[in-house]
C-alpha positions in Angstrom: 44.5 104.4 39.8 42.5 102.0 42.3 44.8 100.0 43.4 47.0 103.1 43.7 44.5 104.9 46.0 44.2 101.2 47.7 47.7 100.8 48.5 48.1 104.8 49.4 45.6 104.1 52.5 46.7 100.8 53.6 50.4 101.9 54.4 48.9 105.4 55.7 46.1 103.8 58.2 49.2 101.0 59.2 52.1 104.3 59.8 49.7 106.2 61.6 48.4 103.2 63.7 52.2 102.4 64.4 53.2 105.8 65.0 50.3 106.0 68.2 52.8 103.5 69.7 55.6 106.3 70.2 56.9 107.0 73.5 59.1 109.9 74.5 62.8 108.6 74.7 63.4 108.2 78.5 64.9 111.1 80.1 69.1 110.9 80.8 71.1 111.3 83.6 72.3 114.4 84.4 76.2 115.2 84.1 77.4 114.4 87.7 74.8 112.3 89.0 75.7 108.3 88.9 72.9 105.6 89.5 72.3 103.1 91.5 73.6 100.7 88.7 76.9 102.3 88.8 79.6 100.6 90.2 82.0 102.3 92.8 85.2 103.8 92.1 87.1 101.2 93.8 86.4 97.4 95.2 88.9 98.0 98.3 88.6 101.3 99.2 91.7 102.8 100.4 93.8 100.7 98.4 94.8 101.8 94.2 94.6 99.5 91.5 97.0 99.6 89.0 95.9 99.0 85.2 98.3 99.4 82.3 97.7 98.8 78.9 99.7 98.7 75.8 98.7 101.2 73.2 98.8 98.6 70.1 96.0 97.0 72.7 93.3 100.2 72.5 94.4 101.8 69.1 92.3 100.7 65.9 94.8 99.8 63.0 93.8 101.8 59.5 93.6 98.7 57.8 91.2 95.5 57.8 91.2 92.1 55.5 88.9 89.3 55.9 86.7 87.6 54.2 85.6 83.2 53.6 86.0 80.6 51.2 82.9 78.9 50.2 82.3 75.5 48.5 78.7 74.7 47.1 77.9 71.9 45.1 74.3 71.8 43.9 72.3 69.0 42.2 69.5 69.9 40.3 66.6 67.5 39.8 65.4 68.7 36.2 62.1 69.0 34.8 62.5 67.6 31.5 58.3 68.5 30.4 59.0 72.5 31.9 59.3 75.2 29.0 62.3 76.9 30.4 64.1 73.3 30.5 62.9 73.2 26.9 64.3 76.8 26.5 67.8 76.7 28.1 68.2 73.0 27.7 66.2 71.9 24.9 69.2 71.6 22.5 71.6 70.0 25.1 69.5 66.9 25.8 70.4 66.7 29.3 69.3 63.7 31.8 67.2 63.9 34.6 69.4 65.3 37.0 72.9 67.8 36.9 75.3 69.5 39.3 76.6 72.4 39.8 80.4 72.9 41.8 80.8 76.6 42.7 83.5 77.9 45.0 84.8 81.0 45.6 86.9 83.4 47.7 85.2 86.5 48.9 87.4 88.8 50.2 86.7 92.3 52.3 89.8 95.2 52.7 89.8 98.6 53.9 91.7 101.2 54.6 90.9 104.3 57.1 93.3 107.2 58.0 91.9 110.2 58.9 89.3 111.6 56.4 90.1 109.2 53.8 89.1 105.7 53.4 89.0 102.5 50.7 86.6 100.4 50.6 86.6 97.0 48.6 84.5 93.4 48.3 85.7 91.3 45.4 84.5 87.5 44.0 87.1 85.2 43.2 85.3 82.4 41.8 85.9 79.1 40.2 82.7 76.9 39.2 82.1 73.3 37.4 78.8 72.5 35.5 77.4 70.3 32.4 79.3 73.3 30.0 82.6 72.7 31.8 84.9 74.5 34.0 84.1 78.8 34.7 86.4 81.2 36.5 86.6 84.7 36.9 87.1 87.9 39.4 84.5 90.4 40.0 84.6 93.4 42.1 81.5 94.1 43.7 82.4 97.2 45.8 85.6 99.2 45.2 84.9 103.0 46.4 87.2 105.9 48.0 85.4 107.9 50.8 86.2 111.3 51.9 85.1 112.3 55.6 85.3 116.4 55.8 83.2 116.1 59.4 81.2 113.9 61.8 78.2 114.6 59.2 79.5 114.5 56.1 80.7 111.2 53.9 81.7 111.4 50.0 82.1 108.4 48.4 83.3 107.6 44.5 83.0 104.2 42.6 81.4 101.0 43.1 78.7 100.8 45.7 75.6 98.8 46.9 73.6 101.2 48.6 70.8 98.5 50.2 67.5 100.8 49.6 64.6 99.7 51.0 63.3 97.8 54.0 62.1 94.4 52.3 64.0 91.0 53.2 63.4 88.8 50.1 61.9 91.9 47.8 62.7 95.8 47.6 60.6 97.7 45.3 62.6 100.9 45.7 65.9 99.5 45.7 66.0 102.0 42.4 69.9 102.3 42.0 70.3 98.5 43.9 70.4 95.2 41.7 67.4 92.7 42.6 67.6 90.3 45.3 67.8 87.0 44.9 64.3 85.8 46.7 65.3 82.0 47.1 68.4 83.7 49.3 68.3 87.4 49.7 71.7 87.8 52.0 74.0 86.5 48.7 76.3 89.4 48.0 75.2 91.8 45.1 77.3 93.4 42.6 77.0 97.5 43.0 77.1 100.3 40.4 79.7 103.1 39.8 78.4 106.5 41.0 79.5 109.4 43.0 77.7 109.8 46.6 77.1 111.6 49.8 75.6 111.3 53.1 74.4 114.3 55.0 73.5 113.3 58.8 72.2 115.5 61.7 70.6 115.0 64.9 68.1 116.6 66.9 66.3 116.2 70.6 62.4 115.6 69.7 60.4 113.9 67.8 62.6 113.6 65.0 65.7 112.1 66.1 67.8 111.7 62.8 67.5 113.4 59.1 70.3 112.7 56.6 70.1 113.4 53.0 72.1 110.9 50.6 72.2 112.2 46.9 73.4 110.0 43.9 75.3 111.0 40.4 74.8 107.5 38.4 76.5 107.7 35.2 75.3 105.0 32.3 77.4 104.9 29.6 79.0 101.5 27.6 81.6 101.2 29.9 80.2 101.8 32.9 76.8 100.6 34.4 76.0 99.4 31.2 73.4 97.0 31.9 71.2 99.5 34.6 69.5 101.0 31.5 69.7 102.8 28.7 73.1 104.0 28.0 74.7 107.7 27.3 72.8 109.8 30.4 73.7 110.9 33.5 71.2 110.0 36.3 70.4 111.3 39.8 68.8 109.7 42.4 68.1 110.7 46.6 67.4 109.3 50.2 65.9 111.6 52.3 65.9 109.4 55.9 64.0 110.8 59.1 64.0 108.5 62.2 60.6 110.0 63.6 59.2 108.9 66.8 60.9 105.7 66.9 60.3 105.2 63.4 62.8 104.7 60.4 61.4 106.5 57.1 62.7 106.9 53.8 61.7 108.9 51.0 63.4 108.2 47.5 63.3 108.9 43.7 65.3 108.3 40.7 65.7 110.8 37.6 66.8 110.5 34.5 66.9 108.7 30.6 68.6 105.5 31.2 65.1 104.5 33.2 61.7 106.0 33.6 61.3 108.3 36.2 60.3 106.7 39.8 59.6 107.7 43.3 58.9 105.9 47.0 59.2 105.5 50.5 59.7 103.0 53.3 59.2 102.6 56.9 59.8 100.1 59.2 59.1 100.3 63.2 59.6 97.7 66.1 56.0 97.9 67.5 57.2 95.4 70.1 60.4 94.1 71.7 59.5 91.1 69.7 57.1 92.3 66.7 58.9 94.7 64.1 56.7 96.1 60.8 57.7 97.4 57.7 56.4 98.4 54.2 57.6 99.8 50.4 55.8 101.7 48.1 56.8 102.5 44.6 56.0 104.5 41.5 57.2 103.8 38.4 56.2 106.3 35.3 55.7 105.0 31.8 57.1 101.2 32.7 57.2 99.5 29.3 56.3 95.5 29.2 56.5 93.6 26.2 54.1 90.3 26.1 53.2 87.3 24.0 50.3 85.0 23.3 50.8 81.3 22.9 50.3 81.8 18.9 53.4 84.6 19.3 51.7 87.7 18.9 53.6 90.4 20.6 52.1 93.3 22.0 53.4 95.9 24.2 52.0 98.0 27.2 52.7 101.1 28.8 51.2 102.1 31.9 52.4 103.7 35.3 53.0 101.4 37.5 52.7 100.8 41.2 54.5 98.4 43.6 54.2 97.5 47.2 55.5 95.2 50.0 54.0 94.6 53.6 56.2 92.9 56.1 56.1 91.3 59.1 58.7 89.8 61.8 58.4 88.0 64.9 60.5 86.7 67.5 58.7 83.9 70.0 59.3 83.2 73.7 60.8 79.8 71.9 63.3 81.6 70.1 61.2 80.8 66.6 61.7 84.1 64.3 58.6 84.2 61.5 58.9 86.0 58.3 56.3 87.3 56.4 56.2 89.8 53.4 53.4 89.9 50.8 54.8 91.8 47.6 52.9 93.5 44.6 54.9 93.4 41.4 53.8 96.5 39.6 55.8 95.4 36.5 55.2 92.0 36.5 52.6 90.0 34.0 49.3 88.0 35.0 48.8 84.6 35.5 47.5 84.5 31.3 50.5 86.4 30.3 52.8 83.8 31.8 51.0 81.2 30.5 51.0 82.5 27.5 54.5 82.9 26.9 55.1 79.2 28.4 52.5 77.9 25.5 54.5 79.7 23.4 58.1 78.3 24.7 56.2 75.2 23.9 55.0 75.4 20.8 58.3 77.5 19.2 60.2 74.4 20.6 58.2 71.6 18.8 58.5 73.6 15.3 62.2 73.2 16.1 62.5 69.7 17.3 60.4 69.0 13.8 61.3 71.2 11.3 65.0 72.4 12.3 63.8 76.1 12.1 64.3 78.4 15.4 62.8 81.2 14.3 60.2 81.2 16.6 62.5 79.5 19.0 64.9 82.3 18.9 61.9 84.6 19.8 60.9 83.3 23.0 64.6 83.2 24.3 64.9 86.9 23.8 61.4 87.6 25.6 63.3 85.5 28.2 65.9 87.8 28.5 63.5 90.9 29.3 60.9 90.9 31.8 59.9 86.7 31.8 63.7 86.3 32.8 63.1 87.8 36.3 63.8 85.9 39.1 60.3 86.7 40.0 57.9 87.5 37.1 54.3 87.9 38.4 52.6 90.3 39.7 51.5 88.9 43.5 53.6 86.8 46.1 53.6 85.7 49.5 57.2 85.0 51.3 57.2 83.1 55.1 60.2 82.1 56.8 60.3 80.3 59.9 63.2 79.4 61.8 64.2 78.1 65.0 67.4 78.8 66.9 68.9 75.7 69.0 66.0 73.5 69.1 65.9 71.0 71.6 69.0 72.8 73.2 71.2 71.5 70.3 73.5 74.7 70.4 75.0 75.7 66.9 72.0 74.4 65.2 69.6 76.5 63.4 66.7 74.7 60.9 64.9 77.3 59.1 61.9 76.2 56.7 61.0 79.0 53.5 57.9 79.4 50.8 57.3 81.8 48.1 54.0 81.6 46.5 52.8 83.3 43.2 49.6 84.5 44.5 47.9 84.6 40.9 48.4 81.0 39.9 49.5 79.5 43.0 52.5 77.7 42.6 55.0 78.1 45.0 58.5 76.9 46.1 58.9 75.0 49.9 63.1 75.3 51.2 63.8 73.3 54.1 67.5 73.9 55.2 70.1 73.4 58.2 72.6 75.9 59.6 75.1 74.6 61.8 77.8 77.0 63.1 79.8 74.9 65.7 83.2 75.0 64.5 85.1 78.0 64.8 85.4 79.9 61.7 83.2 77.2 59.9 79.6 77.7 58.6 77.7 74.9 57.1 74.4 74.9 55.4 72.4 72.0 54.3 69.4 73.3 51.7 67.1 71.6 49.8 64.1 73.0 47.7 61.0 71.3 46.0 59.0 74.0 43.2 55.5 72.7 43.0 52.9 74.4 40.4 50.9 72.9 37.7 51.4 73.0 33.8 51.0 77.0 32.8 52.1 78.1 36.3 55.3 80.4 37.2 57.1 77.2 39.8 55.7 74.3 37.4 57.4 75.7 34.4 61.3 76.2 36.0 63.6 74.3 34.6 64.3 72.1 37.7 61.7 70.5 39.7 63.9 69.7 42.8 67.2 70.9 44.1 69.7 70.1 47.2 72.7 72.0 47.8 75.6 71.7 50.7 77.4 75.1 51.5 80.7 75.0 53.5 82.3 78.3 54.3 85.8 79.4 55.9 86.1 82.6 57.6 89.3 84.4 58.5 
């Protein structure tokens, strides 16, 4: 309840703060009045020009298809001492080091004619590793929308619907699957559901409201892995931009998860220095947990998540980053130790004796909670990148850490974007995770990893 109360003032005392920054919107120009801006009717007065253009020119076609190829090889540098090495490849005996070659197409289509539209994004992909050759399609959208008026937008099938105002975390993406922290722009896989967005506009204070309710459906063959299965679920996004400031209010019902409610705001206090925050509920969240001796004991509690973000853009074109994040859900410093002592031990009784009992144990903990890209309960996130240093256009270097607060391990990702070549994009990444025994980044599986990306566009 503390750190409830806690978190309830700091994002109150930062809106209200921010919101003493509003300005009225400046005042337009009235219907038949130009500026001095405006340019003249004609360059040589007394004399027509003559434009024509072709219709095809001006006239958007219905339909769109793009999309990129991407090739990504990856070498891992492994961590042979780690507990989730010992856990995922244990009984593989790998060497030091392995690589990963992933490629895939992505493609984007639509269709728009009149009210009605299509919408799909689908994965094509075709990857290489130490367990042999992996291929497969995936869609990640595929939805039809129906547009009755200017303010109105249905929309059935598979969406991501992007809640929240994070970059690398969202604690109330509710219906949304997690980002991935170590790079939150990768694509992510939607859910089925039916939709709407209500939008209006005013003069005033408030701006914009639009309502967007949610009909999620969880059942074995669909959105099967969102929660528990058999229940219809509903969430909402109630979004006001007030004074300058985006704000969202959302909640999700239902039995396939516990009930949960939040909001978000983010506001450009500057040209150049932009805020924004999360704050979410979660009722009755369940965690499971496990000594190093494999006792299991589980918890239920309500829980309460938060993010605080910054964003900055210098006179030197360098954009910082920075979001501290409070895991409601996520276990203590002693909790993941423990359940790395216990990866540990469960491991040695099967190297020894030939029994995986225990063994078999700790990989399904893994698969709950201690799976998460991010299982603790506190992290810091910077980014800092620079665009065209030294005036070498096309070049962007970027340098990213996450830290687990807690035990204070953290991961350091120096990479290069270059963008010179039409239609190409190429990405040079590499990452070092440093953390002692016991700690979130010193127990991953790989200590070290370098990747190239090479991407296509058309």
């Amino acid at each position: 309840m503390t750190r409830l109360l806690c978190a309830f003032v700091i994002l109150l005392v930062l809106f209200v703060s921010i919101s003493s920054f509003a300005e009225e919107s400046p005042s337009q120009t009235p219907a038949g009045q130009t500026t001095e801006t405006q340019a003249p009717a004609s360059s040589s007065p007394g004399k027509e020009q003559e434009y024509k253009f072709e219709p095809s020119e001006i006239e958007k076609k219905p339909y769109h298809l793009g999309g990129y190829f991407e090739f990504r090889p990856i070498l891992y540098v492994l961590d042979k001492d780690a507990a989730l090495y010992k856990l995922n490849f244990g009984q593989q005996n790998l060497g030091r080091t392995t690589e990963d070659y992933n490629s895939r197409l992505w493609l984007e289509g639509s269709y728009e004619k009149g009210i009605f539209g299509a919408f799909l994004k689908a994965n094509l992909g075709l990857d290489y590793n130490y367990q042999g050759w992996d291929y497969g399609t995936q869609i990640f959208e595929g939805y039809g929308s129906l547009k009755p008026s200017s303010s109105l937008t249905i929309d059935l099938g598979k969406r991501v619907f992007n809640w929240g105002k994070g970059y690398a975390w969202s604690p109330v993406a509710f219906v949304d699957r997690p980002k991935d922290s170590n790079d939150p722009q990768l694509p992510r896989e939607g859910y089925v559901a039916a939709t709407a967005d209500y939008i209006r506009s005013f003069n005033g204070p408030l701006k914009t409201f639009s309502l967007s309710p949610i009909l999620l459906p969880v059942y074995q063959s669909v959105n099967a892995d969102f929660g528990t299965t058999g229940y219809l679920n509903f969430a909402a996004k109630l979004y006001f931009l007030f004074y300058d400031t985006d704000i969202d209010f959302l909640f999700l019902t239902g039995k396939s998860k516990t009930n949960r409610v939040g909001f978000d705001f983010s506001r450009n206090l500057t040209t150049n220095l932009e805020v924004h925050g999360e704050f979410a509920f979660i009722k009755n969240q369940q965690t499971t947990s496990v000594d190093s001796v494999g006792n299991v004991s589980v918890a239920k509690y309500d829980a309460t998540s938060f993010l605080l973000g910054l964003r900055y853009l210098s006179a030197m074109d360098n954009t910082y980053l920075f979001e501290y994040y409070h895991n409601g859900t996520g276990y203590s410093s002693s909790q993941l130790m423990g359940f790395y002592s216990f990866t540990d031990n469960a491991f040695d009784i099967y190297e020894s004796t030939g029994k995986k009992k225990q063994f078999l144990k700790a990989e399904t903990l893994f698969r709950g909670n201690y799976g998460k890209m991010n299982p603790g309960k506190d992290y810091l996130y910077l980014r800092i990148s620079q665009d065209q240093p030294f005036d070498i256009l096309y070049l962007t270097p970027a340098l990213t850490t996450i830290m687990n607060v807690d035990d204070r391990s953290f991961s350091i990702s120096p990479e290069l974007l270059y963008t010179g070549i039409k239609n190409w994009e190429f990405r040079l990444k590499g990452s070092a995770l440093v953390g002692s025994h016991g700690t979130e980044f010193g127990e991953k599986q790989s200590a070290r990893k370098l990747e190239l990306m090479a991407r296509f566009y058309f």
